[in-house]
N, C-alpha and C positions, 0 to 999 in steps of 0.2 A: 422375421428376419433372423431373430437367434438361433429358432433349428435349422434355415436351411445353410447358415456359417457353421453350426454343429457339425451339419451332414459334409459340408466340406472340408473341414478338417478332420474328420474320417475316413473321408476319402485320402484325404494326403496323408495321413497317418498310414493309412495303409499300402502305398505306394513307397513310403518311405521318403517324402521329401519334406517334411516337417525338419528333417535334420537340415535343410537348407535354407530355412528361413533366416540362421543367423548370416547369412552368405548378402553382399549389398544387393538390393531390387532394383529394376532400374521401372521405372513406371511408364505406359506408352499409352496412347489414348483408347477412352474410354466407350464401350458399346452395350437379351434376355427372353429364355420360354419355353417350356411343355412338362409331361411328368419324367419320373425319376429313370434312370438307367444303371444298374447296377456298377461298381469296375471289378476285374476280374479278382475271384474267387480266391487264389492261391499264389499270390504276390511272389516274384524272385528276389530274395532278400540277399543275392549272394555281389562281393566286391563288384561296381561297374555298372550292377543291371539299372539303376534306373540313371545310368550319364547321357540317357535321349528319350527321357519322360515329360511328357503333357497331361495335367488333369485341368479339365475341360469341363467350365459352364454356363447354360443358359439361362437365363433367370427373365419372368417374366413383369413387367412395370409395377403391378400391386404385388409381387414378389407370393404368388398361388401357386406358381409352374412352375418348375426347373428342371432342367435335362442335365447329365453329367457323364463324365466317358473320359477313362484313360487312355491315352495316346501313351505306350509303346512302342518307341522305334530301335527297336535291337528284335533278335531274335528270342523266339517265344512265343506268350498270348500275343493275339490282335483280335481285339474287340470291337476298335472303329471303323466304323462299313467302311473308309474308304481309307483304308489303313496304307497303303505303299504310298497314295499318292499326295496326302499326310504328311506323312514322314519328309517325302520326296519336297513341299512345298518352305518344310521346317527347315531341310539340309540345307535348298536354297538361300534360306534369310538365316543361317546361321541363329535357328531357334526362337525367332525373333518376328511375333507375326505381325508387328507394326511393319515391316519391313520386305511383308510379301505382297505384292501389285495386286492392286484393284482390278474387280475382274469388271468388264464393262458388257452391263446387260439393263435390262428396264425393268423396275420394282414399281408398285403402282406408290402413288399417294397417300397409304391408310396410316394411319395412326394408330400402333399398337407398340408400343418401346418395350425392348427388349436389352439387356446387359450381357455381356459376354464378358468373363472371367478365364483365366488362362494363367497358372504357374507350374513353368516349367524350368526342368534338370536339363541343362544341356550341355555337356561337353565339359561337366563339371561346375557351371555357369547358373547360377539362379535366376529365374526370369519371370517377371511378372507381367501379364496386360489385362487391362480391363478397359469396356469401352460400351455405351449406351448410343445407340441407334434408333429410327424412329418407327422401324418393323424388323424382321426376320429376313425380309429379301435384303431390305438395305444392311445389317450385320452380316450378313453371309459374305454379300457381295463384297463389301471393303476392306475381306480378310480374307480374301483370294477363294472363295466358295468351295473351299475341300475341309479345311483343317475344322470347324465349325460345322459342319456337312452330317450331322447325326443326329 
């Protein structure tokens, strides 16, 4: 658990929104899985760029696996496969993915929990969710199946 918190504050370290943390959280419910994914290489550190940043994670129930991916929504890198409609789903919930509609599809039964992690730069706005789920379909699913989709 310490290095894959390590690994995520380098990730945000490097995005630049460590300086956000003193900013209020607002905490939203809570949802984890696979190996690592790099975030991009050569960060825009200039006034603005990250005021529509998501860093983005999966973690798996014995905490073995985790995937990770910065969401960019300005102009620039886009790393996440489904980078426009991402964005697109953030713009709606005003950054906010408690806040984006459950997508209605069928996830089986299995038992494999997974957490999903999310703090995001929005619009100036600190935002945090986290949220533990009882698979990968069911997490995806109840976080509108894009923004998590990596």
């Amino acid at each position: 658990m310490k290095q894959f918190m390590s690994r995520i504050a380098a990730v945000a370290l490097a995005t630049g929104l460590v300086a956000a943390v003193t900013a209020p959280a607002s905490a939203e419910r809570m949802p984890v899985e696979g190996p690592v994914t790099e975030a991009a290489a050569q960060p825009d550190f200039s006034p603005g760029a990250f005021q529509r940043t998501a860093v983005l994670t999966i973690v798996s129930s014995n905490h073995t696996q985790y995937r990770s991916q910065v969401l960019h929504c300005v102009e620039g890198t886009h790393d996440h496969p489904r980078h426009s409609a991402a964005c697109q789903q953030l713009e709606e919930s005003n950054g906010r993915i408690a806040m984006i509609p459950i997508v209605d599809t069928y996830c089986t039964m299995e038992r494999d929990p997974v957490q999903l992690h999310a703090w995001i730069m929005w619009d100036g706005k600190y935002q945090q969710f986290q949220g533990e789920f009882g698979n990968a379909c069911q997490a995806n699913a109840e976080t509108g199946g894009i923004v998590f989709d990596f």
